[in-house]
C-alpha positions in Angstrom: 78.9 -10.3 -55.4 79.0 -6.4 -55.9 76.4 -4.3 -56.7 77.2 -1.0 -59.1 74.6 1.2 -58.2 76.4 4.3 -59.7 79.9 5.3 -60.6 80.3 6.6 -57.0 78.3 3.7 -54.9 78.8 0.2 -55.0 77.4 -2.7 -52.7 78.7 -6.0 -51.4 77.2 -8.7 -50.5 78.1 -12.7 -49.9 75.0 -14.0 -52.3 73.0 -13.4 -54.8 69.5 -12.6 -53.6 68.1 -14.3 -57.3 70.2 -17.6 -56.4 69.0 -17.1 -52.3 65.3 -17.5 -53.7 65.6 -20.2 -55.7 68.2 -22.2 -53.1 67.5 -25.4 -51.7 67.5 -26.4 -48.0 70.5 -28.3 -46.5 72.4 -28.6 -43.6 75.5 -26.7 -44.0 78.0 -23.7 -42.3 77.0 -22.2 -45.8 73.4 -23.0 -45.6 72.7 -21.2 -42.2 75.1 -17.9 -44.0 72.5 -18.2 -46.8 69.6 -18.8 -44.0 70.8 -15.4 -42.5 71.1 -13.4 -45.4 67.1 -14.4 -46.4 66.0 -12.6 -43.3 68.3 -9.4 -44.0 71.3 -10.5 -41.7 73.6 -10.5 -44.5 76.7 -9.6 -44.2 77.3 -6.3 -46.4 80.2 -3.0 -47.4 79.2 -0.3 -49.2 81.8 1.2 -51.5 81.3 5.5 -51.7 84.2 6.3 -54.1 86.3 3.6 -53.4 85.7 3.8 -49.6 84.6 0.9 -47.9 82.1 0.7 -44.8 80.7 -2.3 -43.1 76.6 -2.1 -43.4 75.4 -2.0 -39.4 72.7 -4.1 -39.2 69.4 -2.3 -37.0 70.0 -5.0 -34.5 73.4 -4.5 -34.6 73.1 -0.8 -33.8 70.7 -0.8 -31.0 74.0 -1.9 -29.2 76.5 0.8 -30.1 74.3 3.3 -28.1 76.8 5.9 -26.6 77.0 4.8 -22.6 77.7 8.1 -21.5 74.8 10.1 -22.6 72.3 7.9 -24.1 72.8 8.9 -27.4 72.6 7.5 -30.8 75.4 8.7 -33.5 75.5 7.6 -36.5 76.6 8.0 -40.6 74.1 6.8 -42.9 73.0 7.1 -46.6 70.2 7.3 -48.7 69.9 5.2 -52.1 67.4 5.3 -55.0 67.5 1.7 -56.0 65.4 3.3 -59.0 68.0 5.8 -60.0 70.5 5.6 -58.3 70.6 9.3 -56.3 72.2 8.9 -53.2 71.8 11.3 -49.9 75.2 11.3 -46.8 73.9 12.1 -43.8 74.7 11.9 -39.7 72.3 11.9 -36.9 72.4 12.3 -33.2 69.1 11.0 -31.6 68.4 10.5 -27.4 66.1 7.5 -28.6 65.9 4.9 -31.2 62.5 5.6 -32.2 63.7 9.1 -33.1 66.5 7.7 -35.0 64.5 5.2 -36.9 61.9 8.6 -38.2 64.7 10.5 -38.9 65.7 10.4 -42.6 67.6 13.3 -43.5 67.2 17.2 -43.3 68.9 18.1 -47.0 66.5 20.2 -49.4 66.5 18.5 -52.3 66.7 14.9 -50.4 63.8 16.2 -48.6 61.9 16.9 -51.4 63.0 13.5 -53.9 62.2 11.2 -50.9 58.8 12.7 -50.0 57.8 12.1 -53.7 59.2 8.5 -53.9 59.8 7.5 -50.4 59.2 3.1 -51.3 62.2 3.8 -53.5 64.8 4.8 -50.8 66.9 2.7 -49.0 68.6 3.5 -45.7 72.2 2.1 -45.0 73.9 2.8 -41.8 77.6 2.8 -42.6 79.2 4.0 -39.2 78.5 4.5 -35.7 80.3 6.8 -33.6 81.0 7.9 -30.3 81.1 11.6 -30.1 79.0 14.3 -32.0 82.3 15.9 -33.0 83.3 12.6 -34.6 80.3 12.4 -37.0 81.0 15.7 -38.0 84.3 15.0 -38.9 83.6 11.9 -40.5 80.9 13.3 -42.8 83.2 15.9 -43.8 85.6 13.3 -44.8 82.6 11.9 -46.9 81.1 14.2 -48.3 84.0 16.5 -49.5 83.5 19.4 -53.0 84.5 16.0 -55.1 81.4 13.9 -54.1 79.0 17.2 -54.6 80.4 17.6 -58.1 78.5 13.8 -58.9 74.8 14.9 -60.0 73.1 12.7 -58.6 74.7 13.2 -54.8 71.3 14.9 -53.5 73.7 16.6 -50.8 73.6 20.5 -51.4 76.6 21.2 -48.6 79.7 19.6 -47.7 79.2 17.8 -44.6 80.4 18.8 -41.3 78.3 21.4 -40.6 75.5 21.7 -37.6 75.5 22.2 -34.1 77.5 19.4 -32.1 77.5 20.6 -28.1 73.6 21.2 -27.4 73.3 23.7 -24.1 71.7 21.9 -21.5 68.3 23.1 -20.2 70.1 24.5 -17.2 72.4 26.9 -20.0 69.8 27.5 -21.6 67.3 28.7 -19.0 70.4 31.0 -17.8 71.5 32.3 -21.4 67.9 33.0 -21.7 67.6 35.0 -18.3 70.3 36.7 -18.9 69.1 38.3 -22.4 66.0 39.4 -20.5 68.0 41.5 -17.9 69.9 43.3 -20.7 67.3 44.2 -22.7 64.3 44.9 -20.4 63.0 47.2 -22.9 62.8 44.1 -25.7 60.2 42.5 -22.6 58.9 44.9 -21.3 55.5 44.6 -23.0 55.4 41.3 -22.0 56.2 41.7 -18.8 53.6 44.4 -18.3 51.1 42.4 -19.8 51.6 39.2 -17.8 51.4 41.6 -14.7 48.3 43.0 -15.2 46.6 39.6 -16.4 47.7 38.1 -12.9 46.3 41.0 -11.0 43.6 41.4 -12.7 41.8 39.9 -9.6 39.9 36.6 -9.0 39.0 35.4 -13.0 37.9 31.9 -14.4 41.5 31.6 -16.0 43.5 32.7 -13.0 41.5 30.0 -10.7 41.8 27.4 -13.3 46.0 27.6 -14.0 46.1 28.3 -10.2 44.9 25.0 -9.7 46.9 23.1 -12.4 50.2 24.2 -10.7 48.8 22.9 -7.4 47.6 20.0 -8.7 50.9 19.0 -10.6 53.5 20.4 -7.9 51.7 18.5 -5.3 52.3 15.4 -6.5 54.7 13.6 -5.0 57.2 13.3 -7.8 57.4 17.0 -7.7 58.1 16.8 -4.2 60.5 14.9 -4.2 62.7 16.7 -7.1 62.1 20.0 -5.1 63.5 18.4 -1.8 66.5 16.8 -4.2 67.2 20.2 -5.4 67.0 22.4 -2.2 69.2 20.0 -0.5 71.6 19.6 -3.3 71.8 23.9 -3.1 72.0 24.3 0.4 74.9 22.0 0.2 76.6 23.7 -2.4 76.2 27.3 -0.6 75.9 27.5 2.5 76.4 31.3 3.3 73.4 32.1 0.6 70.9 29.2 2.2 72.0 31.2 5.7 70.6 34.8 4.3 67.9 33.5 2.7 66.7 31.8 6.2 67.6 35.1 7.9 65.5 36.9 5.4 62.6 34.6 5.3 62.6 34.8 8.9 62.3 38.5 9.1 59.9 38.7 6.7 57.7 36.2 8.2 57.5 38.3 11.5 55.8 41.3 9.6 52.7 42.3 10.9 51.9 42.1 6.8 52.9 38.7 6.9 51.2 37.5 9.7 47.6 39.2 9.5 47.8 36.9 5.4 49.0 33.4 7.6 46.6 33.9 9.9 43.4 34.3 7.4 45.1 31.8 5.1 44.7 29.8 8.2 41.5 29.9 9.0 40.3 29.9 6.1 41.6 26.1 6.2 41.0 25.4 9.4 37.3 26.4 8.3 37.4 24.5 5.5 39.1 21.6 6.5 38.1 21.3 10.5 39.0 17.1 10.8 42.3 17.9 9.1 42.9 20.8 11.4 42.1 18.3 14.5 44.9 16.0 13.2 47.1 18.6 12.4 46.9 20.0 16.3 47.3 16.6 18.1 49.7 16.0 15.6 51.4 19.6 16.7 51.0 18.7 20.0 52.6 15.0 20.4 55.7 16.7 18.6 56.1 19.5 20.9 55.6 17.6 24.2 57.6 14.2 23.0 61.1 13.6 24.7 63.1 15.1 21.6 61.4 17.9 21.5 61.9 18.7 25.1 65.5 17.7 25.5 66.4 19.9 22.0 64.0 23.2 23.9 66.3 22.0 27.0 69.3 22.3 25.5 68.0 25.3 22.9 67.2 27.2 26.6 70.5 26.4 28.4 72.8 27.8 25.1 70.9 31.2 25.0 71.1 31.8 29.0 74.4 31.1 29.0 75.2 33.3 25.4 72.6 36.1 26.7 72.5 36.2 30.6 70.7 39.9 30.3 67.9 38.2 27.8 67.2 35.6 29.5 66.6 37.5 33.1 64.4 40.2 31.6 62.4 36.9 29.9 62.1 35.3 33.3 61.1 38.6 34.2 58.3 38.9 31.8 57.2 35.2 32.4 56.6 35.4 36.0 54.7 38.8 35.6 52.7 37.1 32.8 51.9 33.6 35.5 51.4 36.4 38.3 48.7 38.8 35.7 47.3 35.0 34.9 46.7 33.4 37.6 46.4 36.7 40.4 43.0 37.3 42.3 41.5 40.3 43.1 40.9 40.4 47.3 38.7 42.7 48.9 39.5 43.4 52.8 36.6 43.8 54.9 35.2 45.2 58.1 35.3 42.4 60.7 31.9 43.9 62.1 29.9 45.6 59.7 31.4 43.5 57.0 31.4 46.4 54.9 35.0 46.5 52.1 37.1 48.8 53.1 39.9 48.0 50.7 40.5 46.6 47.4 44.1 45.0 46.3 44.6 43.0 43.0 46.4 40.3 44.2 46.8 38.9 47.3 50.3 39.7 47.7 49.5 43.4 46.7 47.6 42.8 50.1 50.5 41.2 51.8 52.8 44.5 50.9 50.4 46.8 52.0 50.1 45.1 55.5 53.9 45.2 55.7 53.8 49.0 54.8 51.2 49.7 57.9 53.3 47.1 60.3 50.4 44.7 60.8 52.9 42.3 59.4 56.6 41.3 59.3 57.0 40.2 55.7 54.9 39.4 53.0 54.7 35.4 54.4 51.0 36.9 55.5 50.2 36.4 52.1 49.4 32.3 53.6 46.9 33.8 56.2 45.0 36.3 53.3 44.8 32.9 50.6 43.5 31.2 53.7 40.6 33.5 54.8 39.5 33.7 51.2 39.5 30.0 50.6 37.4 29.6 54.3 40.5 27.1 55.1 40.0 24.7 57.5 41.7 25.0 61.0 40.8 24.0 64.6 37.4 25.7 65.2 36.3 25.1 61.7 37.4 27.3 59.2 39.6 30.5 59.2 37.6 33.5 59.4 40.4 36.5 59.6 43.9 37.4 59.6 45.4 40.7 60.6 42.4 42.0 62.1 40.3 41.7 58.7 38.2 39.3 57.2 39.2 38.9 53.2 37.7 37.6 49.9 38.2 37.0 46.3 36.6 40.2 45.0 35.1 37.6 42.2 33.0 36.3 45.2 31.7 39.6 45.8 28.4 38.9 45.5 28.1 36.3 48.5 27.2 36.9 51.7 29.9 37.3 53.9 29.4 35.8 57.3 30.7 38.2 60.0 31.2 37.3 63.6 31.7 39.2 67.1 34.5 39.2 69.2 34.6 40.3 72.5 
């Protein structure tokens, strides 16, 4: 049967809902059509000046949900069963539950359906796949021939809106890009926001301080900050290089590494069993077989790229054991036992002897280490060597045993 709502609108349906209330149960293919059509599954057209649609069913259209973007497109329309005033619309919603509030944006719709809103009906009359195809299927809708009908509630012809939304990433660009040319527009801002943050150590500061730490230290946010630094580096290469180069060189400023180190302790303060974990930690990965076969091979590259580096290095590394680990020695008279001499190192001794030709070569340097560790030879210990007894000046203050030979 057809229902005239107005000269424009018509609807079709199989039955007639007085006869479907008053219909007897039976088993028949036409009893389960009339079964369906009692719970709203009827099949139904809608006529909108002699143009047919199929009525989509909610159930229907949860399934025609665009694949590609997640979207929801669709053509509906508006019907006062009391009236018969009629709204065209389209819609393109992310998520049914937006879709399903949605009921039209038109002025005068707006302000009919907020009065009488029991009195509306919503039909969905075509779903499509592409924003550009609802617009151009409203437009083919509602045309300057269907706005001439008073009681369309549609003020425009249809076709009109946004169809491509920017995506956050356009957006967040456009945007950053009308800041830098027009400082001047921001610059009030920009002051402003400047001084709040360095306005020193404030209640609000702390407290939105610790909200960001709180929400980017979750892992979630880790995670889409390790996606996206990966992604970039992979994408370029030469700018992930300079920005390394110029973290790098920033980190070694004597600015840089007076704030690391206080930031440091202050945690290491604060935090001393974490600290503990964090060392032994540091110090299994330093001293584990990767580590020392990637410094092995890190080592061999740069001698063989830098021959002149690497000597003054080795250079600088055995001056640095020798300054470590070097022992004053005092040389003393073998009969009064007095010092007569004072050298920093026991090789400084060695050279010296060499110099005066109490020695051939700086091998002595054996003899001196023996005397001052009281080395054990044939008659006990060693007691001299080059005609003087010697000592670690650090033992200074121990009696020194001196004996006579005739």
């Amino acid at each position: 049967m057809i229902i005239k709502i107005n000269d424009n609108i018509s609807i079709w349906q199989e039955f007639n809902p007085l006869e479907l209330s008053l219909e007897q149960s039976g088993i028949s293919p036409v009893y389960f059509n009339k079964l369906s059509a009692k719970f709203g599954l009827e099949i139904k057209r809608i006529s909108i000046k002699d143009r047919w649609f199929d009525i989509i069913h909610s159930s229907e259209l949860v399934r025609k949900r665009n694949k590609s973007d997640g979207y929801y497109r669709v053509i509906y329309i508006q019907i006062n069963m009391d009236n018969g005033e009629y709204y065209i619309g389209k819609a393109n919603r992310p998520k049914w539950s937006e879709l399903k509030r949605y009921h039209g944006s038109g002025l005068k719709f707006t302000n009919k359906f907020n009065k009488n809103m029991s009195a509306f009906v919503r039909y969905f009359i075509a779903a499509c796949k592409t924003a550009e195809e609802t617009q151009e299927l409203e437009a083919s809708i509602v045309n300057r021939d269907l706005l001439s009908d008073e009681q369309c509630l549609n003020l425009v012809a249809g076709g009109g809106g946004i169809s491509n939304h920017r995506s956050i990433a356009e957006t967040s660009e456009r945007k950053r890009q009308h800041m830098k040319n027009n400082p001047e527009q921001f610059l009030p801002m920009l002051i402003s926001s400047k001084k709040a943050f360095q306005s020193g150590n404030t209640p609000e500061l702390r407290a939105r301080n610790k909200s960001i730490k709180v929400t980017m230290g979750s892992e979630k946010y880790r995670e889409m900050s390790r996606e996206r630094m990966t992604k970039w580096k992979k994408e370029n290469p030469v700018e992930y290089a300079e920005a390394r180069r110029k973290s790098s060189e920033k980190i070694k400023t004597p600015e840089v590494q007076v704030k690391r180190q206080t930031s440091l302790n202050k945690w290491k303060t604060q935090n001393p069993e974490a600290y503990n974990v964090w060392q032994e930690k540091l110090a299994t990965s330093r001293t584990s077989q990767t580590a020392n076969k990637k410094r092995k091979e890190s080592l061999s590259d740069f001698n063989i790229n830098n021959p002149i580096k690497a000597r003054n290095n080795a250079e600088k590394r055995a001056k640095a054991a020798a300054a470590k680990n070097s022992k004053a020695v005092s040389m003393l008279d073998l009969e009064s036992g007095s010092v007569l001499r004072n050298f920093p190192s026991a090789h400084a001794a060695a050279r010296w002897l060499v110099q005066e030709g109490k020695a051939k070569n700086t091998n002595c340097v054996s003899s001196i280490n023996a005397v001052c560790l009281r080395r054990a030879c044939t008659y006990g210990y060693r007691k001299k060597a080059y005609g003087y007894s010697w000592r670690f000046a650090e033992n200074e203050g121990q009696e020194t045993v001196i004996l006579s030979y005739t």
